[in-house]
FITI-693024 format. One record per residue: residue in three letters; x, y, z of N, C-alpha, C in turn. Coordinates in steps of 0.05 Angstrom, whole numbers, plus 5000, padded with zeros to 4 digits. Layout:
N
AlaXYZXYZXYZ;...
END
This chain:
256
Unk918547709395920047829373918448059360;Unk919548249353918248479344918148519314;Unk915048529303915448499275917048839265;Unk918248779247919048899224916549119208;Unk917749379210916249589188917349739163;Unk916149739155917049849130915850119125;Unk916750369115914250599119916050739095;Unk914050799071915151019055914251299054;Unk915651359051914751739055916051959038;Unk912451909015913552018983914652328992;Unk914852349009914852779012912952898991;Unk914053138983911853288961912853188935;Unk911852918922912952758909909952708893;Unk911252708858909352648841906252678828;Unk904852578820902552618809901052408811;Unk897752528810895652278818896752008797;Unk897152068777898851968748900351678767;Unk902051838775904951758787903751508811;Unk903051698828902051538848900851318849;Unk898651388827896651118812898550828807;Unk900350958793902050738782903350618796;Unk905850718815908050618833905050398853;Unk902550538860901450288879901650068870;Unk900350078842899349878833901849578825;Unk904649848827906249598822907549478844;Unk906349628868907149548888905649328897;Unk902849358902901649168895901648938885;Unk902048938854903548738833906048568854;Unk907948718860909648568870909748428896;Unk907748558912906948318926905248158926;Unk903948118904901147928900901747608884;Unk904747738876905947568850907447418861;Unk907547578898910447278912912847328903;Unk913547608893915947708886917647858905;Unk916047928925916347998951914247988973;Unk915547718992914047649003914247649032;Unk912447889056911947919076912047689096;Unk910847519096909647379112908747539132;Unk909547469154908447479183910747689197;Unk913347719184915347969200915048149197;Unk914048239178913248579171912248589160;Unk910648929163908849079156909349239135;Unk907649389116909049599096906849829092;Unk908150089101905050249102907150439071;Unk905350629058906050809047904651059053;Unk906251289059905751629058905651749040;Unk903051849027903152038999902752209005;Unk903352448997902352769002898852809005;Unk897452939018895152899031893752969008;Unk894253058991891753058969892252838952;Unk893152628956893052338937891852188967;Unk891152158982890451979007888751848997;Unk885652008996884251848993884551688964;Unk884551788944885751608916887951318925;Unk889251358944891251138949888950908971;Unk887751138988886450949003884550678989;Unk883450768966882250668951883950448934;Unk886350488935887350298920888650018933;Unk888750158961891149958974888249828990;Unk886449828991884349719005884149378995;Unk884849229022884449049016886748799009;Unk889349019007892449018996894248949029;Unk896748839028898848829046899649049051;Unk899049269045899749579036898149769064;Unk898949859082898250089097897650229088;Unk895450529101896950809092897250949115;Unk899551089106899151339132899751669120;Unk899851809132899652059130903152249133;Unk903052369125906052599130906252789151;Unk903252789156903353079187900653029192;Unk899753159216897153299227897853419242;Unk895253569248894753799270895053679289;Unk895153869312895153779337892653939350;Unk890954029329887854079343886653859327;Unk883553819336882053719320880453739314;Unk879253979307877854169288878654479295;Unk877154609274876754849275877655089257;Unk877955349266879255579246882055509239;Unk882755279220885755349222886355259194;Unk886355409180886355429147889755249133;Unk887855059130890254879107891054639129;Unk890954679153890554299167889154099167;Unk890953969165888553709169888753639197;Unk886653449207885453379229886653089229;Unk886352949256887552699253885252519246;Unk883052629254880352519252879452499226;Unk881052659208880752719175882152439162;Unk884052399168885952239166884951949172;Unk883751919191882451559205879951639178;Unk878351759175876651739161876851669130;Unk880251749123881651639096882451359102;Unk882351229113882850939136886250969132;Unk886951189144890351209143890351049175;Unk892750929175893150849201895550879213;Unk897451049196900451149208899651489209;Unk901451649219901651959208904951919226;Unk905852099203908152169212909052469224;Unk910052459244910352699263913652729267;Unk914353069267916553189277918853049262;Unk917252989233919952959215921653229217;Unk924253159207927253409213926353649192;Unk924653569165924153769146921553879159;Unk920553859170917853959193920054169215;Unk920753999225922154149245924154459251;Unk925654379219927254539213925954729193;Unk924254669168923254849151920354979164;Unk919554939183915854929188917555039215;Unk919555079228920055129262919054969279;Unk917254659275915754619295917754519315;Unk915654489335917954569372918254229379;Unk917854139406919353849407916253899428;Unk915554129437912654129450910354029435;Unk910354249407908654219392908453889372;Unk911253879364909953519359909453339372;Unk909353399406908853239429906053299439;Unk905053539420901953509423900553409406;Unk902053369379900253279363901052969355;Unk903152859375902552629380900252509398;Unk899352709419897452609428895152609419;Unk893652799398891752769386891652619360;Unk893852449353894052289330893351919356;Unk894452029372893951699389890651689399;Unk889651919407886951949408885351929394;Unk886451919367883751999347884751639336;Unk886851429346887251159340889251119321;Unk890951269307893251329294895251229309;Unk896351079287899651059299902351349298;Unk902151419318904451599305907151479305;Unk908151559279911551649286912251809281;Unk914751779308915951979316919052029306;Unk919052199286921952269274923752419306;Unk926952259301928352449323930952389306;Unk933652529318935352609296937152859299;Unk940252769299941453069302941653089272;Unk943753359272944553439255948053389250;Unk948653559238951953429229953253599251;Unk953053809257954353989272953253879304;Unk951353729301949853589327951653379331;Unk952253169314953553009314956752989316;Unk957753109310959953299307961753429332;Unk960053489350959753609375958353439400;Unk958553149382958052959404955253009427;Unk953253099410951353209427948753029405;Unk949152829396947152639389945152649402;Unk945952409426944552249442942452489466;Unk944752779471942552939483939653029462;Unk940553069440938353249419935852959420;Unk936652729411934352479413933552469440;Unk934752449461933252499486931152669494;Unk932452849482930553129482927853099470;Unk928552989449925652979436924252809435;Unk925552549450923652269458922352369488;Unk923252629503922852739532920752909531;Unk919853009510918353199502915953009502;Unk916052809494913152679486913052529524;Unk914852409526914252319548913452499573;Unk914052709576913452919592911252929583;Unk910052979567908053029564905652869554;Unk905752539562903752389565904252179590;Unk906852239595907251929619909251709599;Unk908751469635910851299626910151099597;Unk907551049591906350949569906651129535;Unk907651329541906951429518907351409490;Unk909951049489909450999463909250689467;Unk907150679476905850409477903350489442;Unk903950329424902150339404903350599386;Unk905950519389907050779370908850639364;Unk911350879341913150849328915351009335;Unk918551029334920351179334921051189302;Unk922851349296924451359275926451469272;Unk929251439269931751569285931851639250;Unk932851919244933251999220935752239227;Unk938052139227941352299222940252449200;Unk939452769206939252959190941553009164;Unk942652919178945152969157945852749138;Unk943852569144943152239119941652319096;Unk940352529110936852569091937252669055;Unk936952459049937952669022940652699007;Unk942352659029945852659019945852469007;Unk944952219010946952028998948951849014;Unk948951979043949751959064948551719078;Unk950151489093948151359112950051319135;Unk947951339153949151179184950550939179;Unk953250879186953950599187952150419201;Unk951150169199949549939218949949969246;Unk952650019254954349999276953250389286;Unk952950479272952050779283949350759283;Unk947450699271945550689267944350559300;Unk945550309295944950079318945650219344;Unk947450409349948750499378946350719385;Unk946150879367943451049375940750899375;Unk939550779363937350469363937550319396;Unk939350299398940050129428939450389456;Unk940650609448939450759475937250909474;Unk936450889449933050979454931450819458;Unk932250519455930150339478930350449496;Unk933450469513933650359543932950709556;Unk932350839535930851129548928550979554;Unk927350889530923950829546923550679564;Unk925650559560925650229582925250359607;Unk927450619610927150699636924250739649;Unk922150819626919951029634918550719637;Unk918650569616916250299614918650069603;Unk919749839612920249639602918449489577;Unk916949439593914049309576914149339545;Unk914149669546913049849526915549899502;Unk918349919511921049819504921449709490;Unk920149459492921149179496919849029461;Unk916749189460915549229439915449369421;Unk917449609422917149879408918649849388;Unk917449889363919449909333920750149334;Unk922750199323924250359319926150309295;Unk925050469273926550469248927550799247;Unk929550669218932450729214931051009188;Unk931451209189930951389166933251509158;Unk934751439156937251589141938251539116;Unk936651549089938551459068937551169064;Unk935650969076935750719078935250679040;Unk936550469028936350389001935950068998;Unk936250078974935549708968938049628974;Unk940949778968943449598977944749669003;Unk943249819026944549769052942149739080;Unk939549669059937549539079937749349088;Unk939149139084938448889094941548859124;Unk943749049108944949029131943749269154;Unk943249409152942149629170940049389190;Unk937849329178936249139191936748879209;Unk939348839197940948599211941548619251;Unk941448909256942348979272939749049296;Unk941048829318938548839342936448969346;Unk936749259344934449459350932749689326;Unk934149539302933249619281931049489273;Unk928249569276926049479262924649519240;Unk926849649215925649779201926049959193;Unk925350109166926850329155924050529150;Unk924550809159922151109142924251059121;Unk923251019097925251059071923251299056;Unk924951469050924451729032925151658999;Unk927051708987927451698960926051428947;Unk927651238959927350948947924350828945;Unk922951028958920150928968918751018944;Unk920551208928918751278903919751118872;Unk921250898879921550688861919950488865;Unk918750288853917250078859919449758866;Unk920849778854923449518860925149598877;Unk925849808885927549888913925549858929;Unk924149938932922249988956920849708962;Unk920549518939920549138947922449028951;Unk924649118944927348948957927549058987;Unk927249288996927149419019925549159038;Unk922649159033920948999040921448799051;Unk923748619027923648359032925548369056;Unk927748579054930448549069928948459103;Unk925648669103925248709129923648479138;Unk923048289118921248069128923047819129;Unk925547859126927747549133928147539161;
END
């Protein structure tokens, strides 16, 4: 059985202020048995890279992950305003998130380039995930399932049949992000189901283990059915992740 993740991802969200606080009540609420993990899932949180280490410090020790919002795909050198992934393990982050749709679309990055800097996020011992995801006019035009292929093919091309052994997917319907909008369970779940049996093709094994959460819109009142559904392991939650009681009801939905 594949445990359950949970991953928030504040975007360019808030103040050391802010941040300080939402941990701590995050914290609070799972220390108090008000939401309670056990053994099905995991819960990392993404702060904007100048609160890292301040969060690292706080969640140390905590049910609480951290991971990161991007890295480079070098790892060092002349390249003014990146961070390194090696920068990142040294904050003891242990997620980074790659080839989110607002990366993709606002930043241009390519389906090459976040398929290189998935490999130097797995090298340097990072979990990556990997955002994939049409758009409305993608969707629309019945060309889903090619655009997620595409960009689950990019990484695999370019590490082999293993390449997300010790990783993450994250299917995010561009057109969820933000609207208010969500995948039905039943839509959600139909795209979830053939991005296993993509990997399955390359690695069963690796398939068979691989989380793959839901980023579209996930909230406190349609997480638990979203999760209900076979190949859903889990939600990237954006907004809700910057409430402290949405983002523990989220939690709990993923540890039943």
């Amino acid at each position: 059985m594949r445990k359950a993740l949970v991953a928030g991802n504040w975007k360019m969200n808030g103040s050391k202020e802010q941040a300080e606080a939402l941990v701590k009540e995050l914290i609070e609420g799972f220390s108090s048995g008000s939401c309670s993990l056990g053994k099905q899932a995991d819960v990392a949180i993404c702060p904007p890279a100048v609160y890292l280490d301040r969060v690292s410090g706080l969640v140390a020790g905590s049910d609480i992950k951290l991971g990161a919002q991007n890295c480079s795909e070098y790892c060092s050198g002349a390249y003014t305003g990146e961070l390194s992934a090696e920068m990142l393990v040294d904050l003891a982050c242990q997620y980074v998130i790659l080839g989110h749709s607002e990366r993709r679309a606002l930043f241009s990055e390519t389906d090459q380039q976040v398929a290189k800097k998935f490999e130097t996020a797995k090298a340097s011992g990072l979990v990556p995930v990997l955002c994939v995801g049409e758009t409305l006019d993608e969707r629309e035009s019945g060309k889903t399932l090619d655009v997620v292929s595409a960009q689950i093919n990019a990484v695999i091309d370019h590490l082999g049949q293993s390449a997300f052994d010790r990783a993450v997917i994250a299917y995010e319907p561009v057109w969820a992000i933000g609207t208010g909008k969500t995948a039905s369970p039943e839509q959600a779940q139909e795209v979830h189901k053939e991005i296993r049996s993509q990997v399955a093709a390359s690695n069963q094994v690796v398939a068979e283990k691989l989380q793959i959460l839901y980023g579209g819109s996930m909230n406190a009142k349609n997480a638990q059915s979203l999760m209900a559904m076979a190949d859903i392991d889990g939600g990237l939650v954006g907004g809700a992740s910057l409430k402290a009681e949405d983002f523990l009801t989220i939690c709990q939905a993923a540890s039943r």
